[in-house]
C-alpha positions in Angstrom: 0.0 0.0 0.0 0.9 3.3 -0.5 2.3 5.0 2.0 -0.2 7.9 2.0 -3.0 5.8 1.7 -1.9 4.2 5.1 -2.0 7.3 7.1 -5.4 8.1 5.5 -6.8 4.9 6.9 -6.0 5.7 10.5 -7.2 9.0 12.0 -6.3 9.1 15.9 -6.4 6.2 18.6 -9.4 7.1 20.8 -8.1 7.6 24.4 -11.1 6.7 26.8 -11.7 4.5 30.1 -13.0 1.8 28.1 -10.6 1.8 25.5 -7.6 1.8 27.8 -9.3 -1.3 30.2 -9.7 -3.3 26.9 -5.7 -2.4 26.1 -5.1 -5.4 29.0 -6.6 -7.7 26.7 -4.8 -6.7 23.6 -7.4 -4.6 21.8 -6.6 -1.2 20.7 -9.1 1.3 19.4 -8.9 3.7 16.4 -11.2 6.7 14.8 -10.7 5.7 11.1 -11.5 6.2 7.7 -15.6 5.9 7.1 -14.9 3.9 3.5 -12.2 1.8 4.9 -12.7 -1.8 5.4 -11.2 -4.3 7.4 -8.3 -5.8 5.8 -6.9 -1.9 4.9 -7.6 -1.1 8.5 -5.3 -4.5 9.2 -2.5 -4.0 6.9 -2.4 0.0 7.9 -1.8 -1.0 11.6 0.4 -4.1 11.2 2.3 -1.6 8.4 2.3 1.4 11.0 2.9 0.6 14.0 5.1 -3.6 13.0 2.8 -5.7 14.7 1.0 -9.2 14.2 -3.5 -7.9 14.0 -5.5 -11.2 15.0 -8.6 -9.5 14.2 -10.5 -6.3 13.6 -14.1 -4.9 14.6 -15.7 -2.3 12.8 -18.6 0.4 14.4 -20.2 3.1 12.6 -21.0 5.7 14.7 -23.9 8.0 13.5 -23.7 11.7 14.7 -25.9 13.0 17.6 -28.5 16.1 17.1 -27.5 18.1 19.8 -28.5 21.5 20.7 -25.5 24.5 20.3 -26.5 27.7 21.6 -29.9 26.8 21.3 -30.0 25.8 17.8 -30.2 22.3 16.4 -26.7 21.1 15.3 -25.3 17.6 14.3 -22.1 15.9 15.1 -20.4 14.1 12.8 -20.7 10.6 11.8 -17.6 8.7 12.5 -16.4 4.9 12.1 -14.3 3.1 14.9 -12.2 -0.1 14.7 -11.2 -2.0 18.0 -8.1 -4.1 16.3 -7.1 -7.1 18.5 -3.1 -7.7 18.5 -1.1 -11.0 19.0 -0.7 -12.0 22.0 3.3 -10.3 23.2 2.5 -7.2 21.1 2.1 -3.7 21.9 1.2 -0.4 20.9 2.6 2.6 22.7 -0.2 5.0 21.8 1.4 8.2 23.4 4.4 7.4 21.6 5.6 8.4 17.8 5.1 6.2 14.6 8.1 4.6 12.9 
């Protein structure tokens, strides 16, 4: 894959409570790409960050209305993949990218 393409794929990790308990059993979550599928989420981690992906679990996340200043507003729609590692392998998410 392109290099380009591969840092298109992955937006940000998402940093939350949940995300960080399910880091003890491997799993690491990402915002990514809404037309990406699974095996170019796959091959842009294991290309990324040099580790072994067992699997990958996709969510599409729809935006909330939400009221701003008293006016209707929308957020925006977003897609999130929880990618499970092998088991000895790491991500340092608060670290840099090779």
């Amino acid at each position: 894959m392109n290099s380009k393409v591969i840092y298109d794929i992955i937006r940000t990790p998402v940093i939350t409570e949940k995300s960080t308990m399910m880091s003890d059993q491997n799993k690491i979550t990402f915002k990514v790409s809404v037309d990406a599928d699974k095996t170019a989420i796959k091959k842009s981690v294991e290309e990324i960050f040099d580790v072994k992906v067992t699997g990958v679990n996709t969510i599409n996340q729809q935006g909330k209305i939400k009221r701003f200043r008293g006016k209707l507003g929308k957020r925006a729609a977003y897609k999130k993949a929880i990618v499970t590692l092998a088991e000895g392998k790491t991500i340092d998410i608060l670290g840099g990218v090779k």
